[in-house]
VMD Tcl script that draws the C-alpha trace (Angstrom):
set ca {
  {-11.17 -42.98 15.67}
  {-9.77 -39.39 15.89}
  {-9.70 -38.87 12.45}
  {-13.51 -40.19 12.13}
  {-14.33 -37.65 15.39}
  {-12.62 -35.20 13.08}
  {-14.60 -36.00 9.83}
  {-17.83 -35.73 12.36}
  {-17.33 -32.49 13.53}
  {-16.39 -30.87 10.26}
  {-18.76 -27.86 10.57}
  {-18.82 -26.01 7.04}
  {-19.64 -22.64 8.22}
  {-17.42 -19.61 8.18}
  {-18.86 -18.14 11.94}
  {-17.12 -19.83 14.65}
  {-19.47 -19.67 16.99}
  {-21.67 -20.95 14.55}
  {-19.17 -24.04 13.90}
  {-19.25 -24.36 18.10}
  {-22.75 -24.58 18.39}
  {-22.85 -27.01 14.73}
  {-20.42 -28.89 17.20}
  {-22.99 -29.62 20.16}
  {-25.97 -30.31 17.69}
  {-23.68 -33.10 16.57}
  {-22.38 -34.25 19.49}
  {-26.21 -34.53 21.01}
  {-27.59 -35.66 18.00}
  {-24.62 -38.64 17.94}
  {-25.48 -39.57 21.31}
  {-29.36 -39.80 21.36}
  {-28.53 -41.94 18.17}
  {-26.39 -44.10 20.27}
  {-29.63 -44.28 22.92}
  {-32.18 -45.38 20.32}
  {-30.11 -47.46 18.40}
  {-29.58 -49.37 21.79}
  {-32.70 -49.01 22.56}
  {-33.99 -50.49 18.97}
  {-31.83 -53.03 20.08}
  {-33.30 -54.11 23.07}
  {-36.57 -54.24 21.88}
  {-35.55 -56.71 18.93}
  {-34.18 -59.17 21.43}
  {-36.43 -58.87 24.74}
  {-39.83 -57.01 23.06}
  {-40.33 -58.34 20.20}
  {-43.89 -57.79 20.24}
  {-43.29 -53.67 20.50}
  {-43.31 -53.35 16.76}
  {-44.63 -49.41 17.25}
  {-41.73 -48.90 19.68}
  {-39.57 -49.76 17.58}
  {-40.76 -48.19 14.76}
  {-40.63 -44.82 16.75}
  {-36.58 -45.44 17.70}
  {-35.80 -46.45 14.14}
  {-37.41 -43.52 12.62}
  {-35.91 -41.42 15.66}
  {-32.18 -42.54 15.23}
  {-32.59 -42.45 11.16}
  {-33.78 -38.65 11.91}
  {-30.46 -38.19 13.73}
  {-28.67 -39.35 11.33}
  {-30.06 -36.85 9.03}
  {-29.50 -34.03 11.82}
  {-25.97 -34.89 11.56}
  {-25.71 -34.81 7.76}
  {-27.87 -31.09 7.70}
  {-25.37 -29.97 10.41}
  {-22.22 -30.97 8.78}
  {-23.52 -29.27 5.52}
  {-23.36 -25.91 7.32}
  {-27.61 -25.09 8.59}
  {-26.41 -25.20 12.38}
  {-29.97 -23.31 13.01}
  {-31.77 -25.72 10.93}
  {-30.15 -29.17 12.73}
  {-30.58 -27.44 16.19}
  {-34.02 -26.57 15.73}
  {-34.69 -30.50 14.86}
  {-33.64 -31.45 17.97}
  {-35.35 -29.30 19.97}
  {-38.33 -29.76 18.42}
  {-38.25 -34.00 18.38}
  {-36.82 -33.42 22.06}
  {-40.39 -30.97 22.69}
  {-42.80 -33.30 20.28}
  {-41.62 -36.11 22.22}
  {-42.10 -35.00 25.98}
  {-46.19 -33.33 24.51}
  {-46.62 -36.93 23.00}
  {-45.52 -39.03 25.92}
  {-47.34 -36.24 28.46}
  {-50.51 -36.94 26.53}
  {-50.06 -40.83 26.68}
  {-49.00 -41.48 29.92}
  {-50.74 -38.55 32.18}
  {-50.03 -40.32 35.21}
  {-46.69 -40.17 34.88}
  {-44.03 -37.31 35.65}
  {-43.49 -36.71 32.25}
  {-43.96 -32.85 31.92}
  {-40.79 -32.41 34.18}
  {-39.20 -33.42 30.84}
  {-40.26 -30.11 29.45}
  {-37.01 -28.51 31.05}
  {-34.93 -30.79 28.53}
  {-36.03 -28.74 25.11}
  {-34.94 -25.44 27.34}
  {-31.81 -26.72 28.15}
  {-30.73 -27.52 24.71}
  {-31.79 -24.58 23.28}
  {-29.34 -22.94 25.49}
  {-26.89 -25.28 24.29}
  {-27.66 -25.16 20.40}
  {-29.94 -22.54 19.43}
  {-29.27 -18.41 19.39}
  {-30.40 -16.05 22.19}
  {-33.62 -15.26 20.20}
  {-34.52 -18.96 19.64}
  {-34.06 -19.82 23.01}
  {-36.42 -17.35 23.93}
  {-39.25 -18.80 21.51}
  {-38.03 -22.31 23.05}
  {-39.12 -21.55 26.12}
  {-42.41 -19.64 25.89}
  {-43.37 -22.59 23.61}
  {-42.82 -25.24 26.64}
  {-44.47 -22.34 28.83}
  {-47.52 -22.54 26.47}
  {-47.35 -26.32 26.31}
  {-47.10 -26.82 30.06}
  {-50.27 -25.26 29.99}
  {-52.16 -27.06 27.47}
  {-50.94 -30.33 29.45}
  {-51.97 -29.30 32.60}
  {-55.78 -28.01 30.84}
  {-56.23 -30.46 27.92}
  {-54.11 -33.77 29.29}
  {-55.82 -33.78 33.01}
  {-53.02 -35.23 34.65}
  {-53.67 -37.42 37.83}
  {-52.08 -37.11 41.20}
  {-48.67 -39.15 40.73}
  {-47.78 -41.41 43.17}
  {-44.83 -42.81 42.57}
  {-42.71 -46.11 44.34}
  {-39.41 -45.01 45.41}
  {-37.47 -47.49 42.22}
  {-40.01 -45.11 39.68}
  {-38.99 -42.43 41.15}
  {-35.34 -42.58 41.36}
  {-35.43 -44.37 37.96}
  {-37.55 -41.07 36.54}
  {-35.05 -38.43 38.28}
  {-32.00 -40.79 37.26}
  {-32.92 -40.68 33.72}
  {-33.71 -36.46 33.78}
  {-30.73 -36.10 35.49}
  {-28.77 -38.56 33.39}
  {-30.38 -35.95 30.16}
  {-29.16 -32.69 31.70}
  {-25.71 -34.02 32.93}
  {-25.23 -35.21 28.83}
  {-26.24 -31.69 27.84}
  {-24.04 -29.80 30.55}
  {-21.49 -32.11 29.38}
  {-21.91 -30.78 26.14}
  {-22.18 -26.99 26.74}
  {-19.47 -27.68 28.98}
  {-16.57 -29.22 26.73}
  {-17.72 -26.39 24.03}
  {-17.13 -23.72 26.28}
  {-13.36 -25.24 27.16}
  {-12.74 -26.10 23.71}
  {-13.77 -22.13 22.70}
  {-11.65 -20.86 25.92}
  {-8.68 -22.76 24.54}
  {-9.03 -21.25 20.91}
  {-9.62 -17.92 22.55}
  {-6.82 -18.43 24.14}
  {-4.66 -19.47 21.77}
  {-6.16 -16.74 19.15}
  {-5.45 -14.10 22.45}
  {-1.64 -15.45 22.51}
  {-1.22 -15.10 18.33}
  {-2.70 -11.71 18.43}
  {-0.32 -10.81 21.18}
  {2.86 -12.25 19.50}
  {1.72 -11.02 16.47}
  {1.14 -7.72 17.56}
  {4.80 -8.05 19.24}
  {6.30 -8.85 15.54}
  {4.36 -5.92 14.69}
  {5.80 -3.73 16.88}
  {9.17 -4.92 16.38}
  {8.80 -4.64 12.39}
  {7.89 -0.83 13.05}
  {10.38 -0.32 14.75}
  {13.23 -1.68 12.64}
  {11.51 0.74 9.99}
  {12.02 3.56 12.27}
  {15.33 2.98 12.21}
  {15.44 2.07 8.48}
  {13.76 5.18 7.66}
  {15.76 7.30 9.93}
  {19.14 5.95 8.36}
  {17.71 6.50 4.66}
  {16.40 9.84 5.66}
  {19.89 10.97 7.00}
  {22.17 9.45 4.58}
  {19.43 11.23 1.70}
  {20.46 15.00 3.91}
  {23.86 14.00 3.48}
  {23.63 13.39 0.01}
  {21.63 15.81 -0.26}
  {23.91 18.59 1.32}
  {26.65 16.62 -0.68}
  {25.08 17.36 -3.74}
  {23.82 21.24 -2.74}
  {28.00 21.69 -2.12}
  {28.37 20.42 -5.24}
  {26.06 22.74 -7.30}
  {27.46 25.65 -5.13}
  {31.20 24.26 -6.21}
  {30.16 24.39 -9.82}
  {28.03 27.84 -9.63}
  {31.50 29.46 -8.50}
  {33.83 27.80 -11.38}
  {31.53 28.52 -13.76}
  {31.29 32.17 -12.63}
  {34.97 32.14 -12.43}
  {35.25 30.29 -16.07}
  {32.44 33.13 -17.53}
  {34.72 36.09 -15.79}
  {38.16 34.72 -17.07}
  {36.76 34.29 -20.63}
  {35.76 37.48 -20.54}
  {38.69 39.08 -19.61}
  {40.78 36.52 -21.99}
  {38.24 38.12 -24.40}
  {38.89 41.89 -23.50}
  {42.42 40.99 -23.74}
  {42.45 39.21 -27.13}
  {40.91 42.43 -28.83}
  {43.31 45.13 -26.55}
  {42.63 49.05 -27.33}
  {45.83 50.61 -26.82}
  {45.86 55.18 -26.36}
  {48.82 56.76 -27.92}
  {48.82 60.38 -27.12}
  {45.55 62.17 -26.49}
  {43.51 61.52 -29.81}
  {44.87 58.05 -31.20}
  {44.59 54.25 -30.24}
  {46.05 51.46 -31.57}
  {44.21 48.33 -31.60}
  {46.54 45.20 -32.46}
  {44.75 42.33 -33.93}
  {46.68 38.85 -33.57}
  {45.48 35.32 -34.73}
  {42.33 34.21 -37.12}
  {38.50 36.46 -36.73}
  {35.58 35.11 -36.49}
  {32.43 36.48 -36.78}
  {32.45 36.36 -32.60}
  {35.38 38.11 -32.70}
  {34.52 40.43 -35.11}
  {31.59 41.44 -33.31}
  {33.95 41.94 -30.14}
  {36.31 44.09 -32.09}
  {33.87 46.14 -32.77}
  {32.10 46.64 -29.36}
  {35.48 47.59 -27.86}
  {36.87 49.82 -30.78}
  {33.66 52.08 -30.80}
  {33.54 51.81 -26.95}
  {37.07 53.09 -26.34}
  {36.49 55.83 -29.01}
  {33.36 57.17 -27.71}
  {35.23 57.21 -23.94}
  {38.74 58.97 -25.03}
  {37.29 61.14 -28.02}
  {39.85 59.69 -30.12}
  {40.67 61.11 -33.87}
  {42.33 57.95 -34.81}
  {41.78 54.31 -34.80}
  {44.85 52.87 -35.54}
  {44.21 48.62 -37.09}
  {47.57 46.54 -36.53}
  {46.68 43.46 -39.19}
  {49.90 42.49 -38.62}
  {49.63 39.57 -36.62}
  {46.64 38.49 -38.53}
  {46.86 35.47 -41.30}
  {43.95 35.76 -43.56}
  {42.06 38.40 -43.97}
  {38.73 37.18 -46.64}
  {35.66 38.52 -47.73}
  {33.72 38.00 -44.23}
  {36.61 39.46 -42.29}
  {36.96 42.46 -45.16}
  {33.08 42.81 -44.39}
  {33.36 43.67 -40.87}
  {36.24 45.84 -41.21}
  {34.41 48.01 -43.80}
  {31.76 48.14 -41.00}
  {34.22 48.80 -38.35}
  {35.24 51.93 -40.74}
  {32.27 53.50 -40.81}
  {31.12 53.14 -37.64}
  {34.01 55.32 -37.07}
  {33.66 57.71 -39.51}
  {30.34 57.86 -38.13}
  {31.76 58.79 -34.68}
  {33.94 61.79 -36.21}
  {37.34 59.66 -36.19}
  {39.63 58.30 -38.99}
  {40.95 55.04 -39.43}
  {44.91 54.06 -40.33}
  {45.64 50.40 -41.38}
  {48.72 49.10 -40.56}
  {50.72 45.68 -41.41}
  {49.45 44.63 -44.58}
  {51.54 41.37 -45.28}
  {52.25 40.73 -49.00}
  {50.36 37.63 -48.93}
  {47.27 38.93 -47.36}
  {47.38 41.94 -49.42}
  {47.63 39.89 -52.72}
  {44.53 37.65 -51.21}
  {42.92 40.91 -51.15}
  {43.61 42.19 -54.52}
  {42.54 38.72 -55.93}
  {39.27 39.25 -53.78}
  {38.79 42.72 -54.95}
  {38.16 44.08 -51.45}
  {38.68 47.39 -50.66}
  {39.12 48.63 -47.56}
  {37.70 52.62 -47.11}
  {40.53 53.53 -44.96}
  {42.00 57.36 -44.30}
  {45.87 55.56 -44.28}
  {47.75 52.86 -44.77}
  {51.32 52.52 -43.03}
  {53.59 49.46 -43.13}
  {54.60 49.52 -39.45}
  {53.27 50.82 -36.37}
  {56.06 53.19 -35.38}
  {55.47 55.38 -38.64}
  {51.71 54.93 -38.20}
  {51.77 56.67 -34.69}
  {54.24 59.17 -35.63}
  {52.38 60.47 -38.68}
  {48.87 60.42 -36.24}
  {50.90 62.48 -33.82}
}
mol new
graphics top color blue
foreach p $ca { graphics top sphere $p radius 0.5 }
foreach p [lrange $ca 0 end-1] q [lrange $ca 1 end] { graphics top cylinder $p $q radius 0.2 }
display resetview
């Protein structure tokens, strides 16, 4: 039974308050099925001879049926609007048939279920309709004075009360059943909103860690760059000097230096042996450049080159140049080679070199 209920009150719609009101149009419709399915009933086994009675409550409850089927299918404004208007074609019909009977107080029954199924708007047009057909009854229909027996009577107001307390039922349990989802969407937004608040927080704190340990890394790594600015300075400044020191420009007396060259030239070194030979010159106004080869292994054709440079720079700069320290080897290396060094002297140790300069 609960999962047929279910089934029944399957509203496809995607409004919910469109799905609340497709819920009363079934519920109604279900129950005035129930009434003239009873009621088709009744007049197969006690009036048999009502054949356009029953025709009417056949036709009515296979209508509902169909009211059901339209709602379930998602036109809650079409399935509404059905029973309204068989509830409203009814009570004109019967008013028209029976004018001596209290059947216009019936008129209130369309109203109240347009408040119960239809929109704002429709319940509107709902009621100036029964407004309009109040008044055609009361011009066209002529009813007569009612005087009713006290059994009509409460039988009449039993059955028009027994109508309205269905539909107050109805708008009744819809408006619990929407409290409780309210309700219960109210609680979901609030817990949700709770995790929310609890998620953002936990990334305040997540961010806050990452953003400090990424300072301290960052301050790390600033040390760092700061650390290896400094060596490197100190690393450029010592090979300098190591550089100044390999290529030394000794003075001996007031217009001589002696510049000892030790281990194998490069072209870098060359270059540097140059720079500091014409440097020191220029700044002591030296006569004589004295070359100590000595300590020097090979002496070749690119080596040769930049001495015969080195010469004439020199010569250039009004001083004379004294090679000293020829080894046999290198000297044969450069006989082979033919190079010929355009040197003022040659002396085969320092000592006699400086002496003869002095």
């Amino acid at each position: 039974m609960k999962r047929l209920l279910s089934t029944l009150f399957d509203i496809r719609h995607r409004d919910e308050e469109a799905r609340q009101r497709g819920r009363n149009v079934v519920i109604i419709a279900f129950g005035l099925l129930v009434i003239n399915v009873l009621v088709s009933l009744s007049i197969v086994f006690y009036f048999r001879d009502a054949v356009a009675l029953l025709i009417a409550t056949a036709s009515g409850a296979l209508l509902y049926v169909l009211i059901i089927a339209i709602t379930r299918l998602g036109q809650v404004d079409l399935g509404g609007w059905l029973v309204v208007l068989v509830s409203l074609v009814g009570t004109i019909t019967a008013s028209f048939v029976n004018p001596d009977r209290p059947v216009a107080m019936f008129m209130v029954v369309p109203v109240v279920l347009a408040a119960t199924i239809l929109r704002f708007r429709d319940l509107t047009v709902v009621t100036l309709v029964v407004l309009l057909s109040l008044i055609g009854i009361a011009i066209f229909a002529e009813p007569a004075m009612i005087s009713l027996s006290l059994p009509g009577f409460l039988a009449t107001s039993g059955i028009l009360c027994g109508f309205l307390a269905v539909i107050s039922f109805v708008q009744s349990a819809g408006n619990e059943a929407l409290h409780r989802r309210l309700q219960a969407a109210l609680q979901q937004a609030r817990q949700t909103a709770a995790q929310l608040q609890q998620i953002n927080a936990e990334l305040d704190l997540r961010v806050e860690a990452q953003t400090a340990a990424l300072q301290e890394a960052m301050a790390e790594l600033e040390e760092r760059a700061l650390a290896q600015d400094r060596l490197l300075a100190e690393v450029i400044s010592q090979r300098d000097v190591i550089r100044n020191l390999s290529v030394p420009v000794l003075p001996v007396g007031k217009q001589a230096l002696v510049m000892p060259l030790v281990g194998a030239i490069d072209r870098d070194r060359l270059a540097l042996i140059q720079q500091q030979a014409l440097t020191q010159i220029e700044q002591q106004r030296a006569r004589w450049l004295i070359l100590d080869v000595t300590g020097v292994p090979v002496i070749d054709t690119d080596v040769a080159a930049g001495l015969v440079q080195l010469v004439q720079s020199v010569r250039l700069l009004g001083a004379e140049v004294a090679l000293v320290g020829v080894r046999p080897e290198v000297a044969q290396t450069m006989v082979s080679l033919g190079i010929e060094l355009p040197v003022s002297r040659v002396y085969s140790d320092l000592a006699g070199a400086i002496e003869r300069v002095r």
